[in-house]
GUSETI-136034 format. One record per residue: residue number from 1; x, y, z of N, C-alpha, C in turn. Coordinates in pm, whole numbers, plus 50000, padded with zeros to 5 digits. Layout:
[NUM,[X,Y,Z],[X,Y,Z],[X,Y,Z]]
...
This chain:
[1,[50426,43467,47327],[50414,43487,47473],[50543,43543,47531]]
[2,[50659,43472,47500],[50795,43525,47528],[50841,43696,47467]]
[3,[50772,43709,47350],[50789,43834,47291],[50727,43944,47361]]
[4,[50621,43945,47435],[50526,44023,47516],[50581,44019,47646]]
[5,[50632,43913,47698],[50663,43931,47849],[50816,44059,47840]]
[6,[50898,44006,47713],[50989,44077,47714],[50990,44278,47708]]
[7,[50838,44270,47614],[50851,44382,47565],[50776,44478,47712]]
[8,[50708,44377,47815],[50642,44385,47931],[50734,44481,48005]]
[9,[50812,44402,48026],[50976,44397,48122],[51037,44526,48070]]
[10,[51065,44561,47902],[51133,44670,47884],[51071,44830,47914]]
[11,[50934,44776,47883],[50848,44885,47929],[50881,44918,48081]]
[12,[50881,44818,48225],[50861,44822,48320],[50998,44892,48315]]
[13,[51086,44870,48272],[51257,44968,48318],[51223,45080,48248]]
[14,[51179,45093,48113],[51192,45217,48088],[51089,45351,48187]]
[15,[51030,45284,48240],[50928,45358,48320],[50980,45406,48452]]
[16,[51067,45303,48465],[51155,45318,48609],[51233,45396,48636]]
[17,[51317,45408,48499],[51416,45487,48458],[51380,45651,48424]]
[18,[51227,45687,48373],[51203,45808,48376],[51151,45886,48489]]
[19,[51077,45778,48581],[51053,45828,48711],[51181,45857,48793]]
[20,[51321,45801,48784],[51452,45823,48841],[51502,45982,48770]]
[21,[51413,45975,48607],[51527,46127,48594],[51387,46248,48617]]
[22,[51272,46184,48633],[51191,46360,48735],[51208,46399,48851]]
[23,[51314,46296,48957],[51336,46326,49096],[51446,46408,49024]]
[24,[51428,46544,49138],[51610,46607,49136],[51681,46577,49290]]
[25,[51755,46575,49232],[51857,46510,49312],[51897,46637,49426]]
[26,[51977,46611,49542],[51991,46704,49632],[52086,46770,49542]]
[27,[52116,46885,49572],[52159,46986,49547],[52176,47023,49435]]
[28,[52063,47029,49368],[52055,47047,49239],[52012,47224,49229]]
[29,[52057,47312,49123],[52038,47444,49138],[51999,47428,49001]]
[30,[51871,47541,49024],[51792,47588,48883],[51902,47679,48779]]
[31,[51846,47739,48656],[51933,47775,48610],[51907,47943,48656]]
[32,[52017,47984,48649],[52066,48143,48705],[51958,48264,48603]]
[33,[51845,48269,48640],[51776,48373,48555],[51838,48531,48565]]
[34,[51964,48527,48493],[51985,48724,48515],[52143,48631,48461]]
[35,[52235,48817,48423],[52376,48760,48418],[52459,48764,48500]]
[36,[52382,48762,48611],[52504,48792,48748],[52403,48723,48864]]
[37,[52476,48687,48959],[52390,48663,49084],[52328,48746,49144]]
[38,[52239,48789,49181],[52190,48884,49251],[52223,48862,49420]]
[39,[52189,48981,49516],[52228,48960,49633],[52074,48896,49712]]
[40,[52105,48866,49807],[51938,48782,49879],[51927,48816,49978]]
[41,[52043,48952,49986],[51997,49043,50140],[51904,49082,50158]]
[42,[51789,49130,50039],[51684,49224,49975],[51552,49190,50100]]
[43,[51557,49010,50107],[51460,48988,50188],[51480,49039,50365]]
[44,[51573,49081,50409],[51637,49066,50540],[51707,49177,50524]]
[45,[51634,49320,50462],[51700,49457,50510],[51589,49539,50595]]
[46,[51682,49574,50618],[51610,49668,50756],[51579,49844,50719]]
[47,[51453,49870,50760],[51452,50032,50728],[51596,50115,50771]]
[48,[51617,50228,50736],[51717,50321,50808],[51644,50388,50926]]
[49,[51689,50350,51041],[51635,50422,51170],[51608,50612,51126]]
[50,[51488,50606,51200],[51493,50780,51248],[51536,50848,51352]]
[51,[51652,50940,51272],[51698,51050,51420],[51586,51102,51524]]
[52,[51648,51015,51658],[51553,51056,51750],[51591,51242,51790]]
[53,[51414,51216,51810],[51383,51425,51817],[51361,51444,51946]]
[54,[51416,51549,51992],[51358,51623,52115],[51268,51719,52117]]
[55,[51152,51746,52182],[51056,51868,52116],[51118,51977,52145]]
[56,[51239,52027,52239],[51271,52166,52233],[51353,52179,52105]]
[57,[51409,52052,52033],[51446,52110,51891],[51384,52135,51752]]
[58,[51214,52106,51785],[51135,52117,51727],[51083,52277,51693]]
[59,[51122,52361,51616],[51122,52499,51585],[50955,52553,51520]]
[60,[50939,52431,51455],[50794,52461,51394],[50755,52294,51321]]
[61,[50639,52298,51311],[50589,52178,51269],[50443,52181,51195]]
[62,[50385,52112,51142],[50273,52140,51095],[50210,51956,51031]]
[63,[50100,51912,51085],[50034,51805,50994],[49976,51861,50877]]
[64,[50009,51727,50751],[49982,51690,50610],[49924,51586,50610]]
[65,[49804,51575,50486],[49756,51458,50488],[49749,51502,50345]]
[66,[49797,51389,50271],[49783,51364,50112],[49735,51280,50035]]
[67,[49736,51323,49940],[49618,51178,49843],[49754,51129,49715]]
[68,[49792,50983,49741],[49883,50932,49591],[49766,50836,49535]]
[69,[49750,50911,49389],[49650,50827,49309],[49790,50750,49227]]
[70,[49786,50606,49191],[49844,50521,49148],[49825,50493,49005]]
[71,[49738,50622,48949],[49739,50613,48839],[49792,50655,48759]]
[72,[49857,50766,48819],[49937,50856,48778],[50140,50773,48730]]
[73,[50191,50796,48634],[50299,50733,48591],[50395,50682,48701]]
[74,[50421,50837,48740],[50551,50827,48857],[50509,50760,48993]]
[75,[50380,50713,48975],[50301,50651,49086],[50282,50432,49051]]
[76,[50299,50426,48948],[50272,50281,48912],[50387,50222,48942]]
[77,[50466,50238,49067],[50527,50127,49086],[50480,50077,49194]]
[78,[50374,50161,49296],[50261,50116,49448],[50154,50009,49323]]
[79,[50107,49995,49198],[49998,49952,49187],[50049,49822,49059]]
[80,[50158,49824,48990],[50210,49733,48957],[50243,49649,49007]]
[81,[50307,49512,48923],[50253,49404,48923],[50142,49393,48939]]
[82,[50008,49338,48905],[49871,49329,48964],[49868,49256,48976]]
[83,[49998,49133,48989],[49965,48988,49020],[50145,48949,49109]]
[84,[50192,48900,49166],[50316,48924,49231],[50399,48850,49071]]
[85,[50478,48888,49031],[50531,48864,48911],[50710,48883,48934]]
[86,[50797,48834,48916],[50943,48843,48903],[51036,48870,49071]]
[87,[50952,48817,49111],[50993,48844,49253],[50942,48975,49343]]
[88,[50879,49056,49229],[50771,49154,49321],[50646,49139,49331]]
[89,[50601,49241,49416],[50460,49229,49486],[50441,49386,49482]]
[90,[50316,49414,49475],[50239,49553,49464],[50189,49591,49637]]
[91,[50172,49668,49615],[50173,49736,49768],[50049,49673,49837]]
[92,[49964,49687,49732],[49870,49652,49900],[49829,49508,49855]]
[93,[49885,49443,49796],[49911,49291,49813],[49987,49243,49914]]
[94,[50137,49363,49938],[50183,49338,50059],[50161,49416,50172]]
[95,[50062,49464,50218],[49972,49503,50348],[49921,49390,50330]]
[96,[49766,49362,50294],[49729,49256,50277],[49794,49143,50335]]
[97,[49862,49105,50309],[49944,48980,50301],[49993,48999,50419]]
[98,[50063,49118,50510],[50136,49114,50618],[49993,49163,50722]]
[99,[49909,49205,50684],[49781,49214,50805],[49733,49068,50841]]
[100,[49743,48953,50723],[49730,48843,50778],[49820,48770,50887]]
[101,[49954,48778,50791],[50079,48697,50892],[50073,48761,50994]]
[102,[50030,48937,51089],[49982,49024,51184],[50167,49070,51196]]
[103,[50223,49074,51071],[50307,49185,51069],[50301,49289,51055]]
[104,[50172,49311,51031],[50154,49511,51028],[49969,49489,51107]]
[105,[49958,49571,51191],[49828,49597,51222],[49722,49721,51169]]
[106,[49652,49647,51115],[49528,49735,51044],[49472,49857,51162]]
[107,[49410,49968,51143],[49344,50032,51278],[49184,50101,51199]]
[108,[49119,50092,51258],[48969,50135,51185],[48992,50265,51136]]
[109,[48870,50307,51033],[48886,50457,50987],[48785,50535,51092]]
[110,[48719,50493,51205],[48612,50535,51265],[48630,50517,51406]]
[111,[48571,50641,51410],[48605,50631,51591],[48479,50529,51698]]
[112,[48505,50553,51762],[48444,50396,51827],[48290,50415,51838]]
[113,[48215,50554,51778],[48087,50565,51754],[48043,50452,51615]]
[114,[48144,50454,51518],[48109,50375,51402],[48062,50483,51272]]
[115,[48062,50610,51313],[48019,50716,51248],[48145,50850,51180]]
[116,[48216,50877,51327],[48256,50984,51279],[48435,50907,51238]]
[117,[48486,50998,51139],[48626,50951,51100],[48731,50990,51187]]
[118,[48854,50878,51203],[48938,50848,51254],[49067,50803,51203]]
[119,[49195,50874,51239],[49310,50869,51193],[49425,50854,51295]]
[120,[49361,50830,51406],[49482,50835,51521],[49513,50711,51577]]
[121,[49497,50601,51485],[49550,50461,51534],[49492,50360,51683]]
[122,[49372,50388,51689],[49326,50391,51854],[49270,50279,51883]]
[123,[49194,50199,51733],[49120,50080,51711],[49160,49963,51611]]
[124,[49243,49902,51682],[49322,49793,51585],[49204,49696,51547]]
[125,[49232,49660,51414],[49136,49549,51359],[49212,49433,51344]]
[126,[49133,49324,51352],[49156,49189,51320],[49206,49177,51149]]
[127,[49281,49056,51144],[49288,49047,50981],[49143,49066,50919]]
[128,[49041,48901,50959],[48925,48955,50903],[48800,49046,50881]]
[129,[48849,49164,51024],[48798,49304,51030],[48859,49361,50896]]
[130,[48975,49365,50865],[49007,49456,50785],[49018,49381,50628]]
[131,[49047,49287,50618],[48949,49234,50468],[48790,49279,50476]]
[132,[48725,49278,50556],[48573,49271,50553],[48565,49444,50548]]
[133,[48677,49515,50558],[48660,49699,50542],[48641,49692,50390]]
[134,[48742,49610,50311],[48711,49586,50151],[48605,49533,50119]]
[135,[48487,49568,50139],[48412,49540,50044],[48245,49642,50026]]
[136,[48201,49598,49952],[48093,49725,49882],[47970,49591,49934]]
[137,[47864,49743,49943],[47716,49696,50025],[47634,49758,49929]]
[138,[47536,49700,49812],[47463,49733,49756],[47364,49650,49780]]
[139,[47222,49796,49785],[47052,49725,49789],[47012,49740,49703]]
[140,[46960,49537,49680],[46925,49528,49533],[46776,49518,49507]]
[141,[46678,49539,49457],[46507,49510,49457],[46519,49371,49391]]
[142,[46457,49260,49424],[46440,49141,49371],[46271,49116,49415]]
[143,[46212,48994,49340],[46071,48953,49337],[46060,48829,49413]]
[144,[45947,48772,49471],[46000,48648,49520],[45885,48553,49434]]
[145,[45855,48433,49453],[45753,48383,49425],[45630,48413,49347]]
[146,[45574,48498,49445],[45454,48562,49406],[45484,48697,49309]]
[147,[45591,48740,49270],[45579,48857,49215],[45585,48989,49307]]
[148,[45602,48944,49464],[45629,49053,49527],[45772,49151,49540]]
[149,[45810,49258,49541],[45948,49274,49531],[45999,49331,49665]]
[150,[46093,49293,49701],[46159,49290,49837],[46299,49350,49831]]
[151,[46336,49411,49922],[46541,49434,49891],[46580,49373,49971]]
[152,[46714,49360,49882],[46828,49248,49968],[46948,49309,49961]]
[153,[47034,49283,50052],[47131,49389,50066],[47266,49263,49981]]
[154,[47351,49298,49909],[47454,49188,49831],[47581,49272,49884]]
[155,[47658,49155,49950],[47796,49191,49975],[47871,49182,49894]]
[156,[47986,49218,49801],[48085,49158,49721],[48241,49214,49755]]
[157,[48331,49150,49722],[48471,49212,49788],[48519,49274,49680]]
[158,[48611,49371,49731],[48648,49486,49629],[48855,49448,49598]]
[159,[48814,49364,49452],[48946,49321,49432],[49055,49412,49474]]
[160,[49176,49386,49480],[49318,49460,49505],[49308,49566,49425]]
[161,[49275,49501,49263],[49317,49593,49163],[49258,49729,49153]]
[162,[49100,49727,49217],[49045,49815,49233],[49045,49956,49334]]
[163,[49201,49914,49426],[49257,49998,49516],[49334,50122,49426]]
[164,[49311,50197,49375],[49395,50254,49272],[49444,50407,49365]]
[165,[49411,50376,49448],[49486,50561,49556],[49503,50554,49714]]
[166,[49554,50586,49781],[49586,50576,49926],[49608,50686,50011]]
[167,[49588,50714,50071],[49622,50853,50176],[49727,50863,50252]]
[168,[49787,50936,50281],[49892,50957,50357],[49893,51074,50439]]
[169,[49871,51047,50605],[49899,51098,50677],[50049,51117,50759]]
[170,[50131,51275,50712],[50245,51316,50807],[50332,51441,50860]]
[171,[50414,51426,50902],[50419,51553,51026],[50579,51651,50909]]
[172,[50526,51768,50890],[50655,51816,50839],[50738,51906,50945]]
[173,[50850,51921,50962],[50857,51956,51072],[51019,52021,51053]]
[174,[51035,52129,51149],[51245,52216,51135],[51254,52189,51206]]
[175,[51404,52107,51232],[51442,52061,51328],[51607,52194,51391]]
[176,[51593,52226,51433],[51707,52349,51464],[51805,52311,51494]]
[177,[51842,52141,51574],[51955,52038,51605],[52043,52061,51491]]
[178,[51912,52046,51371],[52055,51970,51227],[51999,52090,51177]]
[179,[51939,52184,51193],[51883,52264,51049],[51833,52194,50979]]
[180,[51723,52083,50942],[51671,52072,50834],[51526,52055,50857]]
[181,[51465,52061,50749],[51321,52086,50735],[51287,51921,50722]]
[182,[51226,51850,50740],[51187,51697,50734],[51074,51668,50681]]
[183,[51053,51543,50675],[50907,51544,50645],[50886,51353,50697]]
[184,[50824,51326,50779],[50788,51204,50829],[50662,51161,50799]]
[185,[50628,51008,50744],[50545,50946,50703],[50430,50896,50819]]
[186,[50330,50920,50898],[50279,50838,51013],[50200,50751,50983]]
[187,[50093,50771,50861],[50004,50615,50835],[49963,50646,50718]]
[188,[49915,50547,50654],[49896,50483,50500],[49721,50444,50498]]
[189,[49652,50498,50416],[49544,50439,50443],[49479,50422,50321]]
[190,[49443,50326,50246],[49394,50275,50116],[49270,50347,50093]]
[191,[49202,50340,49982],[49088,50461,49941],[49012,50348,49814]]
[192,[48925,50331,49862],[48841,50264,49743],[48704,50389,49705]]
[193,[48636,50318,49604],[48535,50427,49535],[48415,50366,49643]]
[194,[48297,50463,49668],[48194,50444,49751],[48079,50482,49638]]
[195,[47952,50400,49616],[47869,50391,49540],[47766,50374,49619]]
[196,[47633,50480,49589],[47504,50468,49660],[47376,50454,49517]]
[197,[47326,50352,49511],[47260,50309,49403],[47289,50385,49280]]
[198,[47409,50310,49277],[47473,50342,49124],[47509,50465,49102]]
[199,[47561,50560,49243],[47601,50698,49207],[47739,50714,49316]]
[200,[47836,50746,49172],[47969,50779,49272],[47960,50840,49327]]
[201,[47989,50863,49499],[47995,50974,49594],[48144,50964,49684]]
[202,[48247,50911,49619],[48349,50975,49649],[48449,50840,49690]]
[203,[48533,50891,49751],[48628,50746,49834],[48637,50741,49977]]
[204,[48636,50624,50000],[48656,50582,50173],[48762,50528,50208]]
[205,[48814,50573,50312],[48936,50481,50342],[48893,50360,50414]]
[206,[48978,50233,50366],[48941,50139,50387],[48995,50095,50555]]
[207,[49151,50132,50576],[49150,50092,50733],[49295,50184,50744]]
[208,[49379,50203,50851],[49493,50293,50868],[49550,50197,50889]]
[209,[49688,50202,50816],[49830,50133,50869],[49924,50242,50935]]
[210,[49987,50177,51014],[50134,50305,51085],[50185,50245,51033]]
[211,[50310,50366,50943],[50367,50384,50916],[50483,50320,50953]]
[212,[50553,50398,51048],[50686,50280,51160],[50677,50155,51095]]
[213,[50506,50126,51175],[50540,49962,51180],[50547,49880,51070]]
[214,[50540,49939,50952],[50494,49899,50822],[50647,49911,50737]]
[215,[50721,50030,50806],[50862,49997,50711],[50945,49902,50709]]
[216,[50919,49860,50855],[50992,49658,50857],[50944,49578,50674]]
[217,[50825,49622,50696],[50789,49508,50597],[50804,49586,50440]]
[218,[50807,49682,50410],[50858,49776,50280],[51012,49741,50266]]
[219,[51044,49741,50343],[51176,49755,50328],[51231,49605,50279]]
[220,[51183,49510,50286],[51213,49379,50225],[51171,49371,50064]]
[221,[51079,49435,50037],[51010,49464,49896],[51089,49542,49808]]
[222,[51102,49450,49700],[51203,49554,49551],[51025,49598,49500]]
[223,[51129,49751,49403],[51007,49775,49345],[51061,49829,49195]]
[224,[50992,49820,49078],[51080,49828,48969],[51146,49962,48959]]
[225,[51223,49964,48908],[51317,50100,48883],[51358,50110,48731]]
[226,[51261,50202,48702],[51246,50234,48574],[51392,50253,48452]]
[227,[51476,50314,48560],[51630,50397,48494],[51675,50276,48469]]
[228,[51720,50144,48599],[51816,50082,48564],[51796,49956,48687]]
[229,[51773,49817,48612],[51730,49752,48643],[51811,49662,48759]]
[230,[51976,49692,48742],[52046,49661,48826],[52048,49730,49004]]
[231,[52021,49853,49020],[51996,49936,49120],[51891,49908,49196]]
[232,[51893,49826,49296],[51771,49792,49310],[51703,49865,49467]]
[233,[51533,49890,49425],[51463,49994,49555],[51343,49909,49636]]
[234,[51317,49961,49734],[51241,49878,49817],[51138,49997,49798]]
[235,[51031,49969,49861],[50926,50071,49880],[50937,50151,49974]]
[236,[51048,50101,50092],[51093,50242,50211],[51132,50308,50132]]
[237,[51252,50239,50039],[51302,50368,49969],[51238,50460,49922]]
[238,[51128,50465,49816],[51035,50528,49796],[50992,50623,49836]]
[239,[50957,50552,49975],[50899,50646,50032],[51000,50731,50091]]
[240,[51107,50693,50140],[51207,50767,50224],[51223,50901,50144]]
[241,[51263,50851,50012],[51327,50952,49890],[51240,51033,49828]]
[242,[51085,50999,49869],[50979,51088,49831],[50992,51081,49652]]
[243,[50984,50969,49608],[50996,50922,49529],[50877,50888,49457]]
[244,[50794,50996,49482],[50581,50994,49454],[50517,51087,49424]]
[245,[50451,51092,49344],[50424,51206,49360],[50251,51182,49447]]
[246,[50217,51358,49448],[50116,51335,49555],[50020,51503,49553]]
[247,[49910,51464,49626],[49840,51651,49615],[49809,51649,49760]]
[248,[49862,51790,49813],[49746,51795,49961],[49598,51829,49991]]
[249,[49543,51739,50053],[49392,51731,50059],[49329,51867,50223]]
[250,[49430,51827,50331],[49406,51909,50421],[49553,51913,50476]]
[251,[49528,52049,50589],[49647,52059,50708],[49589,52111,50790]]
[252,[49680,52066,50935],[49614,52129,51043],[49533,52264,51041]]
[253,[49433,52295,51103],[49380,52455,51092],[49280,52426,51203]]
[254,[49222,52545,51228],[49111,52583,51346],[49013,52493,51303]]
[255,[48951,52489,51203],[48828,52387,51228],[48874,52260,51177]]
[256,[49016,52215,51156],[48932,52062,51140],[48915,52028,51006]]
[257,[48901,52109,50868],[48825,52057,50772],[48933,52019,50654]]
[258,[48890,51929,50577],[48977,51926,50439],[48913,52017,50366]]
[259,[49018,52036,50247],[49034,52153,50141],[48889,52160,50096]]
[260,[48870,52010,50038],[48721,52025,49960],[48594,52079,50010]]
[261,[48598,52050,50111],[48527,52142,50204],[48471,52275,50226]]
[262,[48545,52394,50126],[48513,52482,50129],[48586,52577,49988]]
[263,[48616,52471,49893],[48662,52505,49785],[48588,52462,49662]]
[264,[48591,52467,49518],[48532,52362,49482],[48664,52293,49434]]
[265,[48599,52155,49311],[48753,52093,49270],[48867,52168,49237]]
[266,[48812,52264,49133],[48919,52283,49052],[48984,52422,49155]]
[267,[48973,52508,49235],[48995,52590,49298],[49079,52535,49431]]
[268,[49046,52337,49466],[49092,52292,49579],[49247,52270,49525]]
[269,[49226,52265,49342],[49384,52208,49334],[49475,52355,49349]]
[270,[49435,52474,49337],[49538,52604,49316],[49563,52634,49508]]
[271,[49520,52616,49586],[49456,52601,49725],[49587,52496,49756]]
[272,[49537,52358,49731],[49647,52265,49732],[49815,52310,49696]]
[273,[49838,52390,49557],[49929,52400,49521],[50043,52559,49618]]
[274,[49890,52616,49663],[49946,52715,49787],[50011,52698,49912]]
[275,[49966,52571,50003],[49971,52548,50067],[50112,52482,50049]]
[276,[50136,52378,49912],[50294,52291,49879],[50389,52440,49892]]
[277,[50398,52532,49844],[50454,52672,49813],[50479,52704,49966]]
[278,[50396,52740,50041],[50402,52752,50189],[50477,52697,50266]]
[279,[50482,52579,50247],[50530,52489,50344],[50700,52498,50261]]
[280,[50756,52471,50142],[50866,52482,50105],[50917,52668,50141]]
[281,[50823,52730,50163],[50924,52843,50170],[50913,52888,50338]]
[282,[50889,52801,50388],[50876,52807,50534],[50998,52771,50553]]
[283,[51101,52704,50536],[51252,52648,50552],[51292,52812,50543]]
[284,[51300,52845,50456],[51353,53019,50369],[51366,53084,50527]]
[285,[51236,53071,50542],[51185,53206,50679],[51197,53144,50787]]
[286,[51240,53033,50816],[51339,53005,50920],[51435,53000,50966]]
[287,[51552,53024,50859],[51662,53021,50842],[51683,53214,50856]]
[288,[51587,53260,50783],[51618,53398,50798],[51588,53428,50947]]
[289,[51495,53357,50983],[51504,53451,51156],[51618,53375,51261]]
């Protein structure tokens, strides 16, 4: 009886004693993952402001709207991580994520008919407006009871991972102040695949982000850097440094239309590649007059 109460008792301290060493104690620091400290400004940097423009120093200008598919090499650092991993996050995990906290506001792709498309920021969506833009509407034939068959329409949400391209709408523009040719980012708009009973018919944009308001929140985001792991980039950077590659889909013109429109594919990319040519040798022939 004495042998059991004792061995009771040693149990009861030793139990005591391991619950004392899983508390950590205040100021206890994990161990240093890297061989140097890193800096923790990363979360709490700020975009680089844009030189404010005057339109009489505006010499010439022209809208771009482009397509970055993320599948492409120099493009997988918008679609990596597919899960937030080492202290990063993939791009439209962080839209996502900041349309909830309502640090960036979503704006519809449709003008307020519900029909025709829209890019001019005019119809802000709710967070759960713009999760509910992600997702696919398929009609399915099912039977009921009797053997009769009926359709039902099945909602399902269209994972992150399945975001694999985004659009980019922006203004290129000579500025005659500084002499330089620019090129400004105005909104971001995600592109999922659109399926009509089981037949691809192309991509939709899912909702518009501005740009502006969206570099607050890029600019806190590292993104890997392939060269050298110490150098570290945010996704403004990226974008600032044009650090993407990308194809043009349309530019301003008399009617209104994108490339595909009146090209076919393979003729829209030599079309596309005219228009990149154009616009770089437009600096040339400004400078000459």
């Amino acid at each position: 009886m004495i042998s059991k109460s004792i061995v009771l008792f040693l149990t009861f301290i030793f139990t005591i004693q391991w619950a004392d060493a899983q508390v950590i104690e205040p100021g206890y620091e994990s161990p240093l993952d890297g061989v140097y400290m890193k800096s923790i400004d990363t979360p709490h940097k700020k975009p680089i402001p844009y030189v404010k423009l005057r339109e009489a120093d505006i010499m010439w200008a022209q809208r771009v709207w482009r397509v970055v598919d993320m599948r492409e090499k120099m493009n997988h650092v918008f679609y990596y991580p597919l899960k937030p991993s080492q202290g990063r996050k993939n791009m439209m995990y962080i839209i996502m994520e900041s349309i909830e906290l309502e640090r960036i506001t979503a704006y519809s792709p449709l003008k307020a008919d519900s029909v025709s498309p829209s890019d001019m920021f005019d119809i802000p969506l709710t967070a759960f407006e713009a999760k509910s833009q992600l997702t696919r509407k398929e009609t399915v034939t099912k039977y009921d009871e009797y053997g009769d068959p009926y359709d039902t329409v099945i909602v399902e949400d269209i994972p992150l991972e399945d975001i694999k391209r985004f659009k980019i709408k922006e203004e290129v523009f000579f500025d005659k102040q500084r002499s330089t040719m620019e090129t400004r980012i105005l909104g971001i708009a995600p592109q999922y695949e659109f399926y009509r009973e089981g037949e691809f018919l192309g991509y939709r944009d899912a909702f518009w982000v501005y740009f502006p308001e969206a570099r607050t929140v890029f600019a806190e985001f590292e993104v890997y850097n392939r060269h050298n792991d110490s150098h570290r980039l945010t996704y403004d950077d990226v974008f600032w440094k044009r650090m993407f590659s990308s194809y043009i889909i349309k530019v301003s013109n008399v009617y209104d239309r994108s490339i595909d429109r009146y090209k076919s594919p393979m003729d829209a990319l030599y079309e596309a590649q005219e228009m990149e040519d154009d616009i770089r040798n437009r600096e040339h022939d400004l400078w000459s007059f």
